[in-house]
VEXDREN-2710 file (C-alpha; in Angstrom, 1 decimal):
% VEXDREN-2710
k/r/px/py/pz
1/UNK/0.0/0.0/0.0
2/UNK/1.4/3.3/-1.1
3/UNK/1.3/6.3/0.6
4/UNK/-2.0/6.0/2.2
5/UNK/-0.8/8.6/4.9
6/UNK/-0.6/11.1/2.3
7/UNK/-4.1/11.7/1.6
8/UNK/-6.0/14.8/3.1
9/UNK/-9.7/14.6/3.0
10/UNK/-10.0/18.4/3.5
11/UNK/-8.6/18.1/0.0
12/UNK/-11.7/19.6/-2.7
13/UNK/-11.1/16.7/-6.1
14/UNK/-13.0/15.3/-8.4
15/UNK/-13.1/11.4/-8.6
16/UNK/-13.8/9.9/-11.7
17/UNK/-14.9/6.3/-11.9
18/UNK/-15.1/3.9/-14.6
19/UNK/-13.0/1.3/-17.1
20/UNK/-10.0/3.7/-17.5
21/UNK/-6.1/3.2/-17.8
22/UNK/-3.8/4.8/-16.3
23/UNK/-3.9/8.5/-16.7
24/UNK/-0.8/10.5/-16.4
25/UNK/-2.4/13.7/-14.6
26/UNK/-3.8/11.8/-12.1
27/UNK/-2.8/13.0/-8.4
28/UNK/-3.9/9.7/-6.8
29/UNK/-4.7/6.3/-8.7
30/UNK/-7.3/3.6/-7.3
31/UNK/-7.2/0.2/-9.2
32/UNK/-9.7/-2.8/-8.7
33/UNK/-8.5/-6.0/-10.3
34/UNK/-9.9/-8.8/-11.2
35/UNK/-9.3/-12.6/-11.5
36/UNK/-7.8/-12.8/-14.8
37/UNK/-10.2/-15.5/-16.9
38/UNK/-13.2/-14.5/-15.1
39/UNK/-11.8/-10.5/-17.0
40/UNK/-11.1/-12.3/-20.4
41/UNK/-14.4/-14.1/-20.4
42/UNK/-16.3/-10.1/-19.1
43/UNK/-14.6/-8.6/-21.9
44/UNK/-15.5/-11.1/-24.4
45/UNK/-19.7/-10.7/-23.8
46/UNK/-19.1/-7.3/-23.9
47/UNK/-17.6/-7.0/-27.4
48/UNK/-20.6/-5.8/-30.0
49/UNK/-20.0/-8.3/-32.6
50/UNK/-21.2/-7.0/-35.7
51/UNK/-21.8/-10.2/-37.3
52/UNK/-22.0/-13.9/-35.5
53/UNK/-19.8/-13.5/-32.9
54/UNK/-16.4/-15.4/-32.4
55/UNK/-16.6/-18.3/-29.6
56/UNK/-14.5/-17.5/-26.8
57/UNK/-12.2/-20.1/-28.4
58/UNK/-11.6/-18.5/-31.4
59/UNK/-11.8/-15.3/-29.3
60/UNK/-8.2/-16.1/-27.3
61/UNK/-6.5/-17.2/-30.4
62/UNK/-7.8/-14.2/-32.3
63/UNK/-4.9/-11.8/-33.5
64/UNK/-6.8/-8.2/-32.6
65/UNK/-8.8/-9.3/-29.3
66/UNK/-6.2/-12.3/-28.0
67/UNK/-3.9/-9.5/-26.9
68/UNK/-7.1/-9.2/-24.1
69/UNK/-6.5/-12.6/-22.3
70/UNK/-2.7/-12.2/-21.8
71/UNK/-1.9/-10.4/-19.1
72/UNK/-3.9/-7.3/-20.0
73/UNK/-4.4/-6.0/-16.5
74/UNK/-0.4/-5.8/-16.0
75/UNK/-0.1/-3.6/-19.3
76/UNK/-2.6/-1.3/-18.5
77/UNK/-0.5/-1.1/-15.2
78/UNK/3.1/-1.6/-16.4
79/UNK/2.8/0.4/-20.0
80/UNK/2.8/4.3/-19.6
81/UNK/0.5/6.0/-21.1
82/UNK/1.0/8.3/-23.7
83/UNK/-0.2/12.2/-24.0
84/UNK/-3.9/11.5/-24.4
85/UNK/-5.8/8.0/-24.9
86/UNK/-3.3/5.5/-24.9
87/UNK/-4.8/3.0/-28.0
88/UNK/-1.6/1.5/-28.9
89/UNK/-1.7/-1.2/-26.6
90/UNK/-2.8/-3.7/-29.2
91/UNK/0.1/-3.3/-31.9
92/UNK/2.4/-3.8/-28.6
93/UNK/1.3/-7.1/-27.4
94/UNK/1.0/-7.8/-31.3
95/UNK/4.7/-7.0/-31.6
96/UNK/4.2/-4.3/-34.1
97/UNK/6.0/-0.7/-34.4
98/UNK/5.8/1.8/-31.1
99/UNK/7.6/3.9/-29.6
100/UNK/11.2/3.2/-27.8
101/UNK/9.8/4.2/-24.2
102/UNK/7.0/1.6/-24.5
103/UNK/8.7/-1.4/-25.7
104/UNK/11.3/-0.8/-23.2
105/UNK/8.4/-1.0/-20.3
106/UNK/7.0/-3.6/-21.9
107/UNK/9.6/-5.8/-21.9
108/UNK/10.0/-5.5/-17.7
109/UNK/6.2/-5.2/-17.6
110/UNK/6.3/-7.5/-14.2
111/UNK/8.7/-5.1/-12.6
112/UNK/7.0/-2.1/-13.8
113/UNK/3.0/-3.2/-13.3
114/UNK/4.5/-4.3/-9.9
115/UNK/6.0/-0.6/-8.9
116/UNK/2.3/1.1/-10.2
117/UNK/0.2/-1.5/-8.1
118/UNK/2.2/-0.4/-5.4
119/UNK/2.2/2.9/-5.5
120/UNK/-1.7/3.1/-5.2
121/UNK/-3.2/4.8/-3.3
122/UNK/-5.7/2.1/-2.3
123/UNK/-5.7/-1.3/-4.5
124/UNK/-7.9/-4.0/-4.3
125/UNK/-10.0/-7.1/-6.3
126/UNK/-13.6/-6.7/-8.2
127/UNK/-14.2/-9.9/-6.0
128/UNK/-14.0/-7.8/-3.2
129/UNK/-15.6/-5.0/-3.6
130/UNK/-17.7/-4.1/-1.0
131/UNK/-14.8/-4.7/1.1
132/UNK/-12.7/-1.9/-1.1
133/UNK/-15.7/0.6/-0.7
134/UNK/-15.2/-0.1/3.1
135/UNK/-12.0/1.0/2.5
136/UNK/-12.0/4.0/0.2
137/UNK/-14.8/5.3/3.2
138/UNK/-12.1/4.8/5.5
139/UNK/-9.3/6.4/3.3
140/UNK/-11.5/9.4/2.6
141/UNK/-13.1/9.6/6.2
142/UNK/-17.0/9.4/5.1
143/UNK/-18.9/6.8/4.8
144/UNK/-20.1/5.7/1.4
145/UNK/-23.0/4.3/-0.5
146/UNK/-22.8/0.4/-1.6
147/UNK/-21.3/-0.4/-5.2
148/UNK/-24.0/-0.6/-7.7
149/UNK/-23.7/-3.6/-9.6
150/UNK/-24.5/-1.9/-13.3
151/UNK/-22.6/-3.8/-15.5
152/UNK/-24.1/-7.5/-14.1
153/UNK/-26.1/-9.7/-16.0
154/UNK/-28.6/-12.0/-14.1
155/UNK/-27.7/-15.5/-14.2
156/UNK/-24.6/-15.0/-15.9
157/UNK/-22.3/-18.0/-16.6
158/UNK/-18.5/-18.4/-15.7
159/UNK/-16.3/-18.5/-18.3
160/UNK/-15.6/-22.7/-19.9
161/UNK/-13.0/-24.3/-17.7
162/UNK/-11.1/-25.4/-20.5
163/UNK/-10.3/-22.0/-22.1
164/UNK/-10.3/-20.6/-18.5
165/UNK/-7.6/-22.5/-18.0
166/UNK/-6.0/-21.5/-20.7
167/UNK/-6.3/-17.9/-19.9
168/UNK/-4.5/-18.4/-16.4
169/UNK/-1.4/-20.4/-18.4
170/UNK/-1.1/-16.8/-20.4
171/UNK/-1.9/-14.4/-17.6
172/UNK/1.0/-15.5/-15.2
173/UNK/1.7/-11.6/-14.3
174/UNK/-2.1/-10.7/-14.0
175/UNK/-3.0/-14.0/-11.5
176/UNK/0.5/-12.7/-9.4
177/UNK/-1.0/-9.0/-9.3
178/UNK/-4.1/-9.7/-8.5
179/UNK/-3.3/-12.0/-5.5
180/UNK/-0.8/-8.8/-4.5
181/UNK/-3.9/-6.5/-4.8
182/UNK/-5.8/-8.9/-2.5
183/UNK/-3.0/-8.8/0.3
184/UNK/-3.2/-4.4/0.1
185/UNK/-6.5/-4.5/0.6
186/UNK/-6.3/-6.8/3.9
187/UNK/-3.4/-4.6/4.7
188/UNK/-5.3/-1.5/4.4
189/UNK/-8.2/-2.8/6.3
190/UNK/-5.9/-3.7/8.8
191/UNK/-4.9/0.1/9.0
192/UNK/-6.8/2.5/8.3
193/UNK/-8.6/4.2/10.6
194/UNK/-12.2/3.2/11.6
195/UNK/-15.2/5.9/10.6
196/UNK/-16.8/8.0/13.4
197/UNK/-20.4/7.8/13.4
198/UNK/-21.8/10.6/10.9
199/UNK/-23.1/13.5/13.1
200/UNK/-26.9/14.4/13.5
201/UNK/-27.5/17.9/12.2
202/UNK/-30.7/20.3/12.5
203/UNK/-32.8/21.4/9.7
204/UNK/-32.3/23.2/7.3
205/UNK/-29.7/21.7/4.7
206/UNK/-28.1/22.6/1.3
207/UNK/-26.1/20.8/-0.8
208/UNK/-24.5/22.3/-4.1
209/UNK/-22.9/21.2/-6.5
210/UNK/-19.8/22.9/-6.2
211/UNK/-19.0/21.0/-3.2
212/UNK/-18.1/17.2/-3.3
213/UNK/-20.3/14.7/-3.8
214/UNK/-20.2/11.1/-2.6
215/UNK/-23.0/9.1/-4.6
216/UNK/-22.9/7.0/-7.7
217/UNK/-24.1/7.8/-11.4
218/UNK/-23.3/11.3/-11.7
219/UNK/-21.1/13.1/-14.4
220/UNK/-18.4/15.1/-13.3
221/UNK/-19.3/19.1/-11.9
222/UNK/-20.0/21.5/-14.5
223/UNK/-20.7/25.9/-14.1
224/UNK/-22.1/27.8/-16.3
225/UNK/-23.1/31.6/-15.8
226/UNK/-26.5/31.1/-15.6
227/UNK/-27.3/27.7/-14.4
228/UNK/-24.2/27.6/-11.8
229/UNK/-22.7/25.1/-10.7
230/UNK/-24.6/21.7/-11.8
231/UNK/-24.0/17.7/-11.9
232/UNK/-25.6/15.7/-14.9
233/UNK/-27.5/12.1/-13.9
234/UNK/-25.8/9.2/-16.0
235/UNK/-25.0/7.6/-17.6
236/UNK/-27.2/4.9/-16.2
237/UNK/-31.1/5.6/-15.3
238/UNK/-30.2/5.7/-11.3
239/UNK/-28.2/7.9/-9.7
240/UNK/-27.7/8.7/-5.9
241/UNK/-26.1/11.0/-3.3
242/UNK/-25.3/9.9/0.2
243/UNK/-24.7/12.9/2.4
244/UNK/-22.3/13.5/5.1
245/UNK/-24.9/14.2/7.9
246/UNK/-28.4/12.5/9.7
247/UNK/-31.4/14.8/9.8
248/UNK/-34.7/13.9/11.3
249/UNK/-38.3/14.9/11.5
250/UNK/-40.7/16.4/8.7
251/UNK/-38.7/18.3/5.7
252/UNK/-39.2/19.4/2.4
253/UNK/-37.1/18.5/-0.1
254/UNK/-36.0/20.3/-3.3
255/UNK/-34.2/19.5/-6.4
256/UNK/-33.1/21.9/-8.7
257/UNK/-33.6/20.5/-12.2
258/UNK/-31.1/23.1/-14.6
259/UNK/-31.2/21.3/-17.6
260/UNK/-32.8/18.0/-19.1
261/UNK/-32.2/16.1/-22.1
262/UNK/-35.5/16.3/-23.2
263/UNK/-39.0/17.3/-21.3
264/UNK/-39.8/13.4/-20.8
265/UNK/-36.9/12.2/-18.4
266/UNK/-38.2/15.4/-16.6
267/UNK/-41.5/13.7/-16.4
268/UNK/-40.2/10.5/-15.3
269/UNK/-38.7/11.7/-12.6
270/UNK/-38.8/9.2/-9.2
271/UNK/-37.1/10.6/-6.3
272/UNK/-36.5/7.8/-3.3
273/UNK/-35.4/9.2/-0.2
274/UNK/-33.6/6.8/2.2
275/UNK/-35.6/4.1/0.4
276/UNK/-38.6/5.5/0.6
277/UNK/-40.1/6.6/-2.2
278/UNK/-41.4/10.4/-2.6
279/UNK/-44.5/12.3/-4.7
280/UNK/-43.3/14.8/-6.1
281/UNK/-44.8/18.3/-8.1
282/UNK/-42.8/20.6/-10.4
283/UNK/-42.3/24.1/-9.9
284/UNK/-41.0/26.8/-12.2
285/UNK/-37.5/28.3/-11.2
286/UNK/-35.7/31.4/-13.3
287/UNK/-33.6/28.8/-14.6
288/UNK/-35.2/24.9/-15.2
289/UNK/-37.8/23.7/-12.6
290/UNK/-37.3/22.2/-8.9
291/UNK/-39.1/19.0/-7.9
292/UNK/-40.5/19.6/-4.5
293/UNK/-41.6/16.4/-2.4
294/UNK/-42.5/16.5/1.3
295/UNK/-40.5/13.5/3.3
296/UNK/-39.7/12.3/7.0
297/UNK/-36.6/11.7/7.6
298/UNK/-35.1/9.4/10.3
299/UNK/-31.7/10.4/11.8
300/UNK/-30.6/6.7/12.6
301/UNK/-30.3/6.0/9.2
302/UNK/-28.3/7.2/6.2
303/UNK/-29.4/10.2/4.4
304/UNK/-29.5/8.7/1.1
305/UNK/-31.1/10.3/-2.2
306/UNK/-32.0/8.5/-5.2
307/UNK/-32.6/9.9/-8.8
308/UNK/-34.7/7.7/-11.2
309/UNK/-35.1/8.6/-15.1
310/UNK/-36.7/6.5/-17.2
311/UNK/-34.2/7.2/-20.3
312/UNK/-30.6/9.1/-20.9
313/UNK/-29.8/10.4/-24.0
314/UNK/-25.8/11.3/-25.8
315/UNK/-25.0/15.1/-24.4
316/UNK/-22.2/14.1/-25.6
317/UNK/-21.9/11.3/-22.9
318/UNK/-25.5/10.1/-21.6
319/UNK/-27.4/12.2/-19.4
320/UNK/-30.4/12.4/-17.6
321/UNK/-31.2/15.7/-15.7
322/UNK/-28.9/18.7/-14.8
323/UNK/-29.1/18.6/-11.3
324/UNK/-28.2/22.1/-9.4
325/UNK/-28.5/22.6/-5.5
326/UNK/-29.9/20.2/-3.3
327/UNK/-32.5/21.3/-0.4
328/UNK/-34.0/20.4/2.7
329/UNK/-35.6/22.7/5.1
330/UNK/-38.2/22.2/7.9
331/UNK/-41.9/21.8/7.2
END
């Protein structure tokens, strides 16, 4: 574990979440990982064949997508990136042209995946994850909502044992790191600090945008001069906010709704208020509208919000609502 002492959670950052590499501006890096055939056989269901699709077979012999099932999670981890997104990958573990610097790291990937894993700030496995949100509550001292589990399908089948196997045989650095990602984890559970209880605050509350947010399903912060500072839904149909604080007693809460993608995810607006779910009415603001719901709210449990839209749409990236300040005041 690298460095975990280093992080101040006074500090105001943007996280960003999601199937990325290694990005060279990054201040602090968090990496999941996951058992390598169990990956291989993920990333082949998720490939949008555009004709029959290959079997998973033909899959890990294919010359394009077989560079996938060997030892794919110690490149992303061991190859630098380059200025921008790093695509190249591919033509490397192909053997192809590119550039000096990367076929030098690639050639020590174990040494160099090795020193990256390590100098995370927090590492962990996908088959432990609500153990690694324990942890990242812990590192940043709040508590945080539950991983959603967005990209599971029901009933979903593990990968053949045959070309499972085969998969492990090729993936010698990538079942080594992931067993090293396991053991920070334990160790980091181990030591971080434990969570004080979050305290119990009186009415009223505001939440805005411009401040950070711990919740899942939200785009990064945006300001603009008239709407302010502002958070777009996406890009699933749920997203939620879990705030730092308990309140209790009869409130009123109120969304600010700056911009939609279109009038109907307006309409099919749902808001769910520490699992409860909430009736809502629409009222004009100078800029947008604010859904208004009347809730009670019960200081033993977590102040969670939840944001249902029936549809996203490409804004560029999928997007629900605009979402501005965030209001609760007594009633």
């Amino acid at each position: 574990m690298g460095r975990v002492e280093d992080y101040d959670p006074a500090e105001d950052r943007e996280v960003l979440a999601g199937h990325l590499g290694l990005l060279p501006e990054a201040d602090r890096v968090l990496t999941l990982l996951r058992e390598p055939a169990a990956r291989a056989w993920s990333h082949y269901q998720a490939i949008p064949w555009p004709r029959e699709p290959l079997s998973f077979a033909d899959f890990l012999e294919h010359p394009v997508y077989g560079w996938c099932a060997r030892d794919y999670q110690a490149q992303w981890l061991g190859i630098p990136p380059q200025a921008g997104e790093a695509r190249w990958k591919p033509a490397v573990a192909a053997g192809l042209p590119a550039p000096a610097e990367v076929v030098a790291a690639f050639l020590d990937l174990e040494r160099a995946a090795t020193r990256t894993l390590d100098r995370c700030s927090l590492a962990g496995t996908m088959e432990r994850a609500d153990d690694f949100v324990l942890a990242l509550g812990r590192l940043l001292g709040r508590r945080l909502p539950p991983l959603p589990r967005i990209n599971v399908r029901a009933g979903a089948s593990p990968p053949p044992e045959r070309e499972a196997a085969l998969v492990r045989r090729r993936s010698p650095l990538d079942l080594a790191l992931h067993e090293r990602a396991g053991r920070a984890l334990d160790v980091a559970l181990q030591e971080l600090p434990a969570l004080p209880p979050e305290p119990v605050a009186a009415l009223p509350y505001r939440h805005t945008m411009d401040a950070p947010l711990c919740g899942t399903g939200w785009h990064a912060r945006v300001h603009t001069p008239d709407a302010g500072w502002h958070r777009w839904t996406g890009p699933g149909l749920r997203s939620s906010v879990r705030l730092p604080l308990r309140l209790g007693g009869p409130a009123r809460l109120t969304v600010a709704i700056v911009s939609a993608c279109d009038d109907a995810a307006v309409e099919s607006l749902r808001l769910t208020v520490q699992g409860r779910p909430l009736t809502h009415a629409l009222e004009p603001r100078r800029t947008g509208v604010a859904a208004v719901a009347d809730a009670e709210l019960d200081a033993a449990a977590p102040l969670e919000l939840a944001i249902d839209v029936a549809h996203v749409r490409p804004l560029p990236d999928p997007g629900g609502l605009a979402v501005g300040a965030i209001a609760l005041e007594e009633r």
